[in-house]
N, C-alpha and C positions, 0 to 999 in steps of 0.2 A: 504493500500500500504506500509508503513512503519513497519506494523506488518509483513508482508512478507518479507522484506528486512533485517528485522531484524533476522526471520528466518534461510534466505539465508546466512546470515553473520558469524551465530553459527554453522550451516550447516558446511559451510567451511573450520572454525575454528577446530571443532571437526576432520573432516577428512585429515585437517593438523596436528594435534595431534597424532593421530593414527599413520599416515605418519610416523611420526619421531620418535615413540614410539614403532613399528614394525620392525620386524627381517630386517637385512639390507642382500643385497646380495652382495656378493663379485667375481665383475667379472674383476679384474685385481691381477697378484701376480708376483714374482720371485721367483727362490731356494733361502735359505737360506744356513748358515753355521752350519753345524751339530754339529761344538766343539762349538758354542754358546751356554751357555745358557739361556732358553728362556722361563719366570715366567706367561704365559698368561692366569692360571688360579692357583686354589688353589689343584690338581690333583696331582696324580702321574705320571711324563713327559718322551721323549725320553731323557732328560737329567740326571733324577738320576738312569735310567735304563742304561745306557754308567756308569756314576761314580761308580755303583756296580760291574758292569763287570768288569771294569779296574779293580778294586784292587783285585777282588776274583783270576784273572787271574793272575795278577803281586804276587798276595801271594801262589796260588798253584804252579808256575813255578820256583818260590822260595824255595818251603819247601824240606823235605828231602824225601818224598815220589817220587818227580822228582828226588833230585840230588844224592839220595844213589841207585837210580836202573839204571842199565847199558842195559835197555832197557825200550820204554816208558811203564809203566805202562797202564794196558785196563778197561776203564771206561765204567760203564753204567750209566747214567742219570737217576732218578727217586725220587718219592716221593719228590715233590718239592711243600712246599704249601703256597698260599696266606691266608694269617691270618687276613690282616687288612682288614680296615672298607671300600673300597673300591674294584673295578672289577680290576686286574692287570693281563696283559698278561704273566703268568709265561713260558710259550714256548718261548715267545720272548725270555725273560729273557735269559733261559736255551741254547737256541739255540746260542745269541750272544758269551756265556761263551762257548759252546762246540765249535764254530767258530776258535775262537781266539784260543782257546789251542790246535784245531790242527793245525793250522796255524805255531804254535811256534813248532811243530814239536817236544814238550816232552810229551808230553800223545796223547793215542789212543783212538776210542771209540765204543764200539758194539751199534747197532742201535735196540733196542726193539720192535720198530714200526713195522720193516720191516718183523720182523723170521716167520708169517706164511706164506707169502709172498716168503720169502728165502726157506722157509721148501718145502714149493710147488714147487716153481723151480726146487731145487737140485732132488724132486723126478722127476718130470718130466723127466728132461734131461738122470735119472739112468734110470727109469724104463719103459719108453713110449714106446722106441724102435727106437723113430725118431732122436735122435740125435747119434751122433757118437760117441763111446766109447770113444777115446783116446780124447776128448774135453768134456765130460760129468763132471759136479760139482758131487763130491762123499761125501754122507756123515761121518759125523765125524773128520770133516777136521774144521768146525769155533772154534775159539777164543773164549776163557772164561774169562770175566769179571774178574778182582781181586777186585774192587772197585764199591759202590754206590756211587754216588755224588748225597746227599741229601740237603736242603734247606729250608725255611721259610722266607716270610717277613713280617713283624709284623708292627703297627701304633699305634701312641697316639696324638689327636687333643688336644689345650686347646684354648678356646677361652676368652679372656677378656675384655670387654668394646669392641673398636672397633678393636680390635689388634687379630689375631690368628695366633697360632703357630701349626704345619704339621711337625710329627718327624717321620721317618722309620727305620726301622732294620732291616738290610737283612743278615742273619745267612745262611755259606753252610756248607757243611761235606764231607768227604770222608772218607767212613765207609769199612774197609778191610773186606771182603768178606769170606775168612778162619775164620777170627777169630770174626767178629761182636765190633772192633775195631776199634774207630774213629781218624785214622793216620793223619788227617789233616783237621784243621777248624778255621775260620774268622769270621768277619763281619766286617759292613760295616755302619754308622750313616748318617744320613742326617735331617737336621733339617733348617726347612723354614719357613721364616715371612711374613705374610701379614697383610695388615692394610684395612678394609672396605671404599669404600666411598658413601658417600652419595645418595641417590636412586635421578635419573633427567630424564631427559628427554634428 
């Protein structure tokens, strides 16, 4: 009887171990503040993904490529690559950065995504028959790109005793399209401390 109670008792124990040793589920939250930032792991976060954008924005809307042309300059996006040691959504990246600078209403931007898509439209509506001439998209009429806006962000982890350091670098360009000249380029450092703690329960 006592070898069974005893059992019962380890039984228990163990499955209250588990318990609180096991992924927790989280069924209560609110929004948070998005200019917070918010360190809840050792990752790449929506916080240094805002602090890149800021300044790549604030430094292109600045340079002379904005304020020597008397019309906005026409941007394509591409060739933007994630270098470092971890999965980084570089669309987000690129998207928040093309947001904001047309927002600021001094650069423009062709969409690459869309032109088979556009291509097929514009012929449709010229050559189907079913739409009406004097509302028909004609080609030879889109916008040419002057500029690439190209990119990179790069990592170096160091880890010491129980302390590690998380550094990024996010490099963009703006490579003139005539000439294969880089009219305008930044970056941007970021470098994060965290300290281990102890493995518990």
């Amino acid at each position: 009887m006592l070898r069974k109670m005893l059992k019962l008792s380890v039984f228990s124990f163990l499955v209250f171990v588990l318990a609180a040793c096991g992924s927790k589920q989280f069924t209560q939250g609110k929004y948070d503040d998005l200019s917070e930032d918010r360190l809840l792991d050792d990752k790449f976060n929506e916080s240094d993904m805002r602090q890149i954008a800021e300044t790549m924005v604030g430094s292109l809307t600045q340079s002379r490529v904005v304020t020597e042309n008397n019309r906005p300059p026409v941007v394509l996006v591409t060739l933007v690559k994630n270098r470092a040691g971890e999965a980084i959504d570089m669309k987000s990246m690129t998207d928040k950065i093309r947001t904001a600078l047309i927002k600021s209403g001094k650069l423009r931007f062709t969409e690459k995504e869309s032109r088979e898509e556009i291509a097929g439209e514009t012929e449709y509506q010229a050559e189907s028959g079913y739409v009406d001439a004097s509302t028909a998209r004609k080609k030879g009429r889109q916008i040419g790109a002057k500029y690439f806006l190209t990119g990179e962000i790069t990592d170096r982890i160091q880890e010491v005793g129980n302390k590690k350091y998380v550094y990024y670098k996010a490099t963009f360009n703006l490579v003139n399209i005539d000439t294969g000249i880089i009219d305008w380029t930044d970056e941007k450092e970021i470098r994060k401390f965290y300290k281990k703690r102890g493995v518990g329960f």
